[in-house]
C-alpha positions in Angstrom: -13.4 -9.8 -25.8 -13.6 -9.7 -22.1 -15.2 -11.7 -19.9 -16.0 -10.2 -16.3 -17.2 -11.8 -13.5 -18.3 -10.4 -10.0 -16.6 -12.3 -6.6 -17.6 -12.0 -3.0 -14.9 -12.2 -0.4 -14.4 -11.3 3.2 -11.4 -9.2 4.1 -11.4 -8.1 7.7 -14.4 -9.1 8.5 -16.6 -7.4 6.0 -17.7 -8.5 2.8 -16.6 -6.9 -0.1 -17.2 -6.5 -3.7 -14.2 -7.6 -6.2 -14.4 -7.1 -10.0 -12.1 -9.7 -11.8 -12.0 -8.7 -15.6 -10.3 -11.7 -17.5 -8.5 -10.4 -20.5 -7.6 -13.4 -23.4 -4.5 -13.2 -25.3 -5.0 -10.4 -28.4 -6.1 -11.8 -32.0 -7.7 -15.3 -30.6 -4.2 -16.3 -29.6 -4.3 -19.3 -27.5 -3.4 -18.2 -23.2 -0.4 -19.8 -22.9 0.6 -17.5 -19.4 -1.6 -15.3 -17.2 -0.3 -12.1 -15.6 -2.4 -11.0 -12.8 -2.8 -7.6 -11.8 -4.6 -5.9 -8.5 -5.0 -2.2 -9.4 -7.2 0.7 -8.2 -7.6 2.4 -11.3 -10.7 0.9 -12.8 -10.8 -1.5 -15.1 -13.3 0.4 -18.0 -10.4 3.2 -18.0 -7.3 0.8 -18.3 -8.1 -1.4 -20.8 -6.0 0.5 -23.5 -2.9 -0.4 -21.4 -4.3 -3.8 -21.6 -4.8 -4.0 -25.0 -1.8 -2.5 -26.2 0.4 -4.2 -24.0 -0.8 -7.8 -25.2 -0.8 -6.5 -28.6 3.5 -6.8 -28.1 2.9 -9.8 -25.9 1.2 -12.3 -27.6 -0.2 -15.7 -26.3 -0.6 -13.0 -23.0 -4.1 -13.5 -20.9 -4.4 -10.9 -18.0 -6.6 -11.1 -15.3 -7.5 -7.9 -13.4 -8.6 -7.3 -10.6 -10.1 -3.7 -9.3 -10.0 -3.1 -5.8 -9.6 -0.7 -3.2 -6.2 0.4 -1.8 -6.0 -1.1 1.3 -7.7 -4.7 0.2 -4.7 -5.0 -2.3 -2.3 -3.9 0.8 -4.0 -6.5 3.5 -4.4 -9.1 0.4 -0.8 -9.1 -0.8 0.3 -9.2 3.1 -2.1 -12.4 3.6 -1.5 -14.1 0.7 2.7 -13.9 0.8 2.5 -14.8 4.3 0.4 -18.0 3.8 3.0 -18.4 0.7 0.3 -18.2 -1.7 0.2 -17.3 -5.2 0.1 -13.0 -5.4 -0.6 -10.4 -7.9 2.4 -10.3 -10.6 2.3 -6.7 -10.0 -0.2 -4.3 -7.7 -0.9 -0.6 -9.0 -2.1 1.5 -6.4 -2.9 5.6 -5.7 -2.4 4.8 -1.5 1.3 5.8 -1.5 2.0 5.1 1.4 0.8 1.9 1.6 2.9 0.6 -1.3 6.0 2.3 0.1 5.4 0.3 3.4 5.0 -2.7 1.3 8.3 -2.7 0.2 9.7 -1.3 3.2 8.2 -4.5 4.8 9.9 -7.0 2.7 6.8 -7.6 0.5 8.1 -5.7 -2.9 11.0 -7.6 -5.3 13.5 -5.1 -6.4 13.2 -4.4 -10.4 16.5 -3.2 -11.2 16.6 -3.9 -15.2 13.5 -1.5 -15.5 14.9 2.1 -17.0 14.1 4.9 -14.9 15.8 7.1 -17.8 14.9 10.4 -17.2 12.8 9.8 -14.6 12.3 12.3 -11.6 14.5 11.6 -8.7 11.5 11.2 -6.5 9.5 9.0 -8.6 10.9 5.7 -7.9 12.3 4.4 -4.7 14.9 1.2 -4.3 14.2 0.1 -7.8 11.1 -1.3 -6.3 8.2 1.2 -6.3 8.2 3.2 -9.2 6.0 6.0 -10.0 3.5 6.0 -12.9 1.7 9.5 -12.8 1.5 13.4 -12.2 -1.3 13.5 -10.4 -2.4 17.1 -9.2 -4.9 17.7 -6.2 -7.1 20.8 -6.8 -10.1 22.9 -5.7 -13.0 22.3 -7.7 -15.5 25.1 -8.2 -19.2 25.3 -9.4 -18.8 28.2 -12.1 -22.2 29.8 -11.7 -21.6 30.2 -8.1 -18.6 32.6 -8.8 -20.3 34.9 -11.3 -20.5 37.6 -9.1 -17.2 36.9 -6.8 -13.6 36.7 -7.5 -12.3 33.1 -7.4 -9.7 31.8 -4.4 -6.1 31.3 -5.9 -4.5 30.1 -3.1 -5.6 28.7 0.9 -5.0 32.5 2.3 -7.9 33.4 -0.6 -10.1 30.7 0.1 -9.8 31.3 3.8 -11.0 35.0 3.4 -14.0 33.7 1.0 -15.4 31.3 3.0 -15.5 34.0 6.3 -16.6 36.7 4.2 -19.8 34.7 2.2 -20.7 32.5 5.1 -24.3 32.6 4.3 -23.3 31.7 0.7 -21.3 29.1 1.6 -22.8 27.5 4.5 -23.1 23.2 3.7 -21.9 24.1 0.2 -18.2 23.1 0.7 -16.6 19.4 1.1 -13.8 17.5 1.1 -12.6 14.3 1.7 -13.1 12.6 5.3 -9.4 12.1 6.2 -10.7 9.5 8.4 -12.2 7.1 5.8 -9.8 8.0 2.5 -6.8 7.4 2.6 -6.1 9.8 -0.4 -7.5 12.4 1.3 -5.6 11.9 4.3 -2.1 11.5 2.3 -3.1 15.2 1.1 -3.8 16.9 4.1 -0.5 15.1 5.4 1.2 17.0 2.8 -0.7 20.0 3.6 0.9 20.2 7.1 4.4 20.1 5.6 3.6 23.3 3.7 1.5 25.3 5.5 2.0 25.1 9.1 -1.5 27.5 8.7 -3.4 24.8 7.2 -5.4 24.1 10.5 -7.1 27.9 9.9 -8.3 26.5 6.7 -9.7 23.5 8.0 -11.1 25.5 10.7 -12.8 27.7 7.9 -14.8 24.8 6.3 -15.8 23.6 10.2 -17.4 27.1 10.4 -18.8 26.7 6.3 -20.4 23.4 7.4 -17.7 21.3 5.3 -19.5 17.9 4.1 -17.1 15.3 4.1 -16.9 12.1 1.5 -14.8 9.2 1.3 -14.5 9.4 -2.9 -14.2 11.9 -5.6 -16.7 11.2 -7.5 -19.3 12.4 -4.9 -17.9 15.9 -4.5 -17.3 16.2 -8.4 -21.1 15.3 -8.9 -22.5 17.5 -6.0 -19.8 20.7 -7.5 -20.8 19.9 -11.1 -24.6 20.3 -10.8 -24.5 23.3 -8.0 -25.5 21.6 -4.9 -22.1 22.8 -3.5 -20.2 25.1 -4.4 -16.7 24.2 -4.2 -14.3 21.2 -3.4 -11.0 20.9 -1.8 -8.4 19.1 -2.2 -10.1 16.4 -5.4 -7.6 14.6 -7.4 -7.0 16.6 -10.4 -7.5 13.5 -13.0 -10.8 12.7 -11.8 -11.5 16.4 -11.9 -10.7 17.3 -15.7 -12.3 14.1 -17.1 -15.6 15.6 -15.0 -15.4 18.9 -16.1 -14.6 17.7 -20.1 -18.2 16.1 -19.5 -19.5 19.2 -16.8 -19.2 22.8 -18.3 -19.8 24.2 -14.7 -17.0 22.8 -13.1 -14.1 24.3 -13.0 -10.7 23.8 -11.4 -8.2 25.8 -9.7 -4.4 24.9 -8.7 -3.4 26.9 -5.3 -1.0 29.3 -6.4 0.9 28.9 -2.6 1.4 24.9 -3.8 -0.6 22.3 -5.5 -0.1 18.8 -3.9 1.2 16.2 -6.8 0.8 12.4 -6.3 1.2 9.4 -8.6 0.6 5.9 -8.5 2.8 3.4 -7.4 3.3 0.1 -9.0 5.2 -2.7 -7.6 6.0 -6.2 -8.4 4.8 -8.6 -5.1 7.5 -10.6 -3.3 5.1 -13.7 -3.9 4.0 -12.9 -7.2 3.5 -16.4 -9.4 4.7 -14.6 -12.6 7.2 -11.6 -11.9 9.2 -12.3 -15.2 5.1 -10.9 -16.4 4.9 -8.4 -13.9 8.0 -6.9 -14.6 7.3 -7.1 -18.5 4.3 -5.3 -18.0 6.0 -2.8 -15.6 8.1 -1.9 -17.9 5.2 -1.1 -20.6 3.6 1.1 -18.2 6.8 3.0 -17.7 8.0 3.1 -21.7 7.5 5.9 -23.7 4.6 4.0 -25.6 2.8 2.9 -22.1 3.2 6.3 -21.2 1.7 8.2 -24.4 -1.5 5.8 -23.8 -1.4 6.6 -20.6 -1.8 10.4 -21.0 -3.8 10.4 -24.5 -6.5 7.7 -23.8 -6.6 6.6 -20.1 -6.2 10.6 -19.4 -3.5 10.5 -16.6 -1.0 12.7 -16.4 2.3 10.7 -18.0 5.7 11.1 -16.4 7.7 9.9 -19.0 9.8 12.9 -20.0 9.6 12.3 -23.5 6.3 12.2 -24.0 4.8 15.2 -25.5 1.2 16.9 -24.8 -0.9 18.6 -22.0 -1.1 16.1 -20.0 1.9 15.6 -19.3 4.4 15.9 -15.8 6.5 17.9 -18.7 3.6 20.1 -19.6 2.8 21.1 -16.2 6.1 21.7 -15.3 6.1 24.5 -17.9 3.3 25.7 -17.3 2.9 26.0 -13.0 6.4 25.9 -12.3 8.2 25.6 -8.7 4.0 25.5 -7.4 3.7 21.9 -7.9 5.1 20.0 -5.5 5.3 16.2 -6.0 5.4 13.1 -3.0 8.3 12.1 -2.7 8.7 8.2 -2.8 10.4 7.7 0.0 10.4 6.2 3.7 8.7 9.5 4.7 5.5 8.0 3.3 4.9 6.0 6.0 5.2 8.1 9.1 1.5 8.3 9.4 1.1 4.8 9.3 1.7 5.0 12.4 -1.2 4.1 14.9 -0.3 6.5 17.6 0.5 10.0 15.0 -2.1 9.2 12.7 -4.5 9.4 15.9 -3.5 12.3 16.8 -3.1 14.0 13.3 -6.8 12.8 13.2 -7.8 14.5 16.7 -6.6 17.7 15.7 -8.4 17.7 12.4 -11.4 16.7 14.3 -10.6 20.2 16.7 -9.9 22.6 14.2 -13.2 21.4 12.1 -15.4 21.8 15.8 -13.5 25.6 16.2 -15.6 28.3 14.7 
């Protein structure tokens, strides 16, 4: 049983909406301890991880907490400052913002949790580890491409979108790298490989780009025609659409595909971080991990964890294309005021450039 609740509360001046979901300990057990967890990844899609992790860990209430990335950044800030009680640990898709947390002082190192196996770049001073293989991919409404050949890489998409303008035209999006943060960490990456990417953006300027804040609104405008493609949507939103959507269809560039993966840390303040770090280590075992790619359908980095969806599988399957962010200082260079305006102002030229 679950019991949910709905909280108001104001962070940066606007009010916000915060769903707390309050776990009890498995089997009626009595809550003897409380782990507390601030996450992005919704609650309806976690709970396996809850469930099986307080199936080891009995007497074990957790209370959870689904918000956006940069309330749990600004809340974990505030509350350790004022030396209040924190999340036990924060889970988070805004990479850089939970590299900047523990570049800031705000992260406890973890150093008894295995990273076995792991990828080099998937874990950074024992303190932010990396939980996913998450792919960023163009989305495509299938009817729409019954009579054309479909893009396999940005060169491809470029020549698409100039040759079937009137096709086209306000039937392309992306995300507003001014209001998502996920979709400004991609285009970020984009720069690094493909000094070119400008033309493309460019492109969807002249194509009448629509620009949303969220995946789910370009998935559902792809998925029942009313545009035809999508750049740049994170893949595991995309493939749990299109198990549901048999017109949408997904395409990794061929020149790269983007890869990111969530970050979880354990707080500086946190009340419980012998709890945080017991669940960290869940997340991150081979058993965490199978639930993680078999019922909450992200892609699991554990190497030993077999199936599609998988880091391994991919690997195997796309190769040297994939290309993974790195968690590293690097994260945070746009965090800066002054180069993330002016990575901002030349997006917001190439998109006016026909």
């Amino acid at each position: 049983m679950r019991i949910a609740c709905l909280v108001l509360f104001v962070l940066t001046g606007m009010a916000s909406a915060q769903a707390v979901t309050v776990f009890p300990p498995a089997n009626g057990a009595v809550a003897e301890r409380t782990v507390t967890v601030y996450s992005t990844l919704d609650e309806t899609v976690s709970h396996p991880l809850v469930d099986a992790f307080q199936q080891a860990n009995p007497g074990v209430a957790v209370r959870y907490e689904d918000l956006q990335s940069l309330e749990i950044y600004e809340r974990v800030i505030r509350e350790t400052d004022e030396q209040a009680e924190t999340a036990d640990l924060i889970i988070s898709s805004a990479m850089d913002l939970q590299v900047k947390l523990v570049n800031d002082g705000y992260a406890q190192a973890v150093p008894e949790i295995s990273t076995q196996g792991w990828p080099e770049w998937a874990s950074w001073r024992k303190s932010a580890f990396g939980l996913t293989f998450e792919p960023s991919v163009i989305v495509y409404h299938k009817p729409s491409f019954e009579a054309l050949d479909l893009p396999q890489n940005r060169a491809d998409l470029i020549d698409l979108l100039k040759s079937s303008e009137a096709q086209f035209y306000g039937r392309v999006a992306t995300y507003d790298v001014e209001r998502s943060g996920l979709g400004f960490l991609f285009l970020a990456r984009d720069r690094e490989h493909n000094r070119d990417i400008w033309e493309l953006v460019s492109a969807f300027g002249a194509a009448g780009v629509k620009l949303y804040s969220n995946s789910s609104a370009i998935l559902d405008r792809v998925a029942d025609g009313r545009f035809a493609l999508g750049y740049n949507v994170l893949g595991s939103y995309a493939q749990s659409w299109a198990s549901r959507k048999p017109d949408l269809g997904i395409i990794l560039p061929e020149d790269y595909t983007v890869v990111m993966s969530r970050i979880a840390l354990v707080p500086e303040g946190a009340a419980n971080p012998d709890l945080g770090k017991a669940l960290l280590s869940f997340l991150m075992s081979r058993e965490g991990q199978t639930i993680m790619a078999r019922d909450v359908r992200l892609p699991a980095l554990h190497p030993d964890v077999d199936g599609p969806n998988t880091a391994s599988a991919m690997r195997a399957r796309f190769g040297p294309q994939l290309r993974p962010v790195s968690i590293s200082p690097g994260l945070v260079v746009y965090l800066d005021q002054v180069k993330r305006a002016r990575f901002i102002a030349r997006w917001n030229e190439a998109l006016r450039t026909k």
